[in-house]
DRENDOVO-124762 format. One record per residue (C-alpha): residue in three letters; y negated, z negated, x negated. Coordinates in steps of 0.02 Angstrom, whole numbers, plus 50000, padded with zeros to 5 digits. Layout:
BEGIN
alaYZX;...
END
This chain:
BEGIN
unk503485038749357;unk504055023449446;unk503555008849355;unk504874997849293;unk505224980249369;unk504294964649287;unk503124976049218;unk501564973449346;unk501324961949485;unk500764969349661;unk500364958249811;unk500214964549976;unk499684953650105;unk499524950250251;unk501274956250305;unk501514957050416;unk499504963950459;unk498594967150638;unk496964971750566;unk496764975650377;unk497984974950233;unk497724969150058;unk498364974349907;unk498064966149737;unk498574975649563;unk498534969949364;unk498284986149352;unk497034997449412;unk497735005949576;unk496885022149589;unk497475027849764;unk498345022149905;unk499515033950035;unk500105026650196;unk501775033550274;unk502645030350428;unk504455025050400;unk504905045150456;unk503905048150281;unk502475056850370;unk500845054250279;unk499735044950389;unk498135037950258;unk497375042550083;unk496275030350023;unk495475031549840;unk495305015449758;unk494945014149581;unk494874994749553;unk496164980549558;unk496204979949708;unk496224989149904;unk496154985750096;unk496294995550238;unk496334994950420;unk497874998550536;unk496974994850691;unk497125013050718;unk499025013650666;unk500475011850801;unk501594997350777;unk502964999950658;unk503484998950472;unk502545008350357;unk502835012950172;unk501295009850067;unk501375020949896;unk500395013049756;unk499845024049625;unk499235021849456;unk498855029349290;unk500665016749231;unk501585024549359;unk501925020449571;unk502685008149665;unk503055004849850;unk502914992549964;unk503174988750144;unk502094983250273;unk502514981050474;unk501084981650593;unk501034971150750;unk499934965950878;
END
């Protein structure tokens, strides 16, 4: 279920990120999937808590799509990696 707009507020910062991306939920973000923009699955990472960070050192420059999900529903955001 894709959560309805004004309903939650979900900053993702920095972006655009060299080292480590933030993301900050009012609600509890239980897991995080990072895609490439060609929508291949690059990252899982479990979070359970307000809040998640990861690392895209390892990740190629680019956009990627960062799916958000929740026990209220997903939500995605974009993040570009440079160095």
């Amino acid at each position: 279920m894709e959560l309805e707009k004004g309903t939650t507020t979900i900053k993702t910062y920095p972006n655009t990120s060299s080292n480590l991306v933030n993301i900050e939920s009012t609600y509890v973000i239980n897991e995080l999937k990072v895609c490439s923009s060609t929508g291949v699955l690059v990252n899982t990472i479990p979070v359970n808590s307000l809040t998640g960070s990861f690392e895209v050192t390892d990740l190629p420059v680019g956009k990627y799509l960062i799916h958000i999900l929740m026990d209220e529903g997903k939500t995605i955001q974009e993040v570009e990696i440079q160095r």
